[in-house]
N, C-alpha and C positions, 0 to 999 in steps of 0.2 A: 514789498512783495508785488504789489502795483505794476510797476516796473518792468520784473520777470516775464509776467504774464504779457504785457506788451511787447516785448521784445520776443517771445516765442512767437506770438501772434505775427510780428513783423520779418521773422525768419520763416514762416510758412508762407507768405506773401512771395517772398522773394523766392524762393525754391519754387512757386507755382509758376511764377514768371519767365523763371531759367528754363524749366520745362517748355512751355509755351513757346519760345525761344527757339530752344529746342527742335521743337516737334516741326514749326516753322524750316528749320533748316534741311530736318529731313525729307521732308514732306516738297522744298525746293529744290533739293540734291534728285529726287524719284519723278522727278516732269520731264519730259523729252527733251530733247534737242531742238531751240526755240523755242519752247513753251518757256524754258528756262529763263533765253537769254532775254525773251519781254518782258518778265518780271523783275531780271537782275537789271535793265537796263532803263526800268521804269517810264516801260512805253504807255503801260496801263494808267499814268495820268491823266490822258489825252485818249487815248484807245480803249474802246472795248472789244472782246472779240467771246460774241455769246454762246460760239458753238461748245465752249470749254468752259461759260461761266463766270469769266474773266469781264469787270464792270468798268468805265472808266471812272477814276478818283473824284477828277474836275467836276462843279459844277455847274462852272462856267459857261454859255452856251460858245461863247468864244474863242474859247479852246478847246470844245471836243471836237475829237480829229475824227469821230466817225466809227460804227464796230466792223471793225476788217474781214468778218464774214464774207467769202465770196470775192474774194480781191483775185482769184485766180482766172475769173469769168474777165476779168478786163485786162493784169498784166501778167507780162510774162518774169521768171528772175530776174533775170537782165533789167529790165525796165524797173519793176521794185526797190532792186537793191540799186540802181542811181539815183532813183527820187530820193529814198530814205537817205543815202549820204550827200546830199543836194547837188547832185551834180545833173538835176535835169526837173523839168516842170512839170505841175499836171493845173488844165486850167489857168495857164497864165502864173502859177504860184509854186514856189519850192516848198518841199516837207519843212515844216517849223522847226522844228532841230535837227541836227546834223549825228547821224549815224560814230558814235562816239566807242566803238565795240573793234573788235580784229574783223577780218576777212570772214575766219571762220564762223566768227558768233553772227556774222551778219549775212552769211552763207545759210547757218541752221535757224532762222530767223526768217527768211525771203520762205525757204523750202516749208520751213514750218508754217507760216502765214496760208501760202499758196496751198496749202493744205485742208485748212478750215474751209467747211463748206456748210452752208445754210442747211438747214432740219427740213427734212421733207422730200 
């Protein structure tokens, strides 16, 4: 009887998981255009971007890339979206990793970036 009881217990476990899962995807699927593709694209290891929230994972100091608030004050798309697929410098240094998305996800990504702007 033992048993039973742990195995209901371990199927409510799992059913809270799926949920969780779940709610997760929907809750990914209802984020903008670029909001999306930093999360799907797991920029947020390295990035933060505080105006949405969004914290970077790392706690690295050597690889936080910085919170991209206000990146629209220095570039412009153009210039954005070649650093990020390292086709251009900033500082003598190329973006650590290379822009690994479509055109478009990295189109809704620059425009979404350029968007966040500092509180105040």
């Amino acid at each position: 009887m033992r048993s039973l009881g742990f195995a209901v217990t371990a199927l409510g476990i799992v059913a809270l998981a799926l949920m969780a899962v779940s709610a997760t995807a929907e809750e990914e699927a209802a984020l903008p255009a670029g909001h999306k593709e930093f999360v799907a694209l797991k920029c947020n290891m390295c990035h933060a971007v505080s105006s949405v929230g969004i914290e970077a994972k790392t706690k690295s100091e050597k690889m936080f890339g910085g919170d991209l608030v206000g990146l629209g004050e220095e570039w412009d798309a153009k210039a954005l979206a070649a650093y990020v697929k390292q086709e251009s410098e900033k500082d003598g240094e190329q973006h650590k990793k290379g822009f690994k998305g479509s055109d478009e996800e990295l189109q809704a990504l620059v425009d979404w970036l350029l968007e966040q702007k500092a509180e105040g």
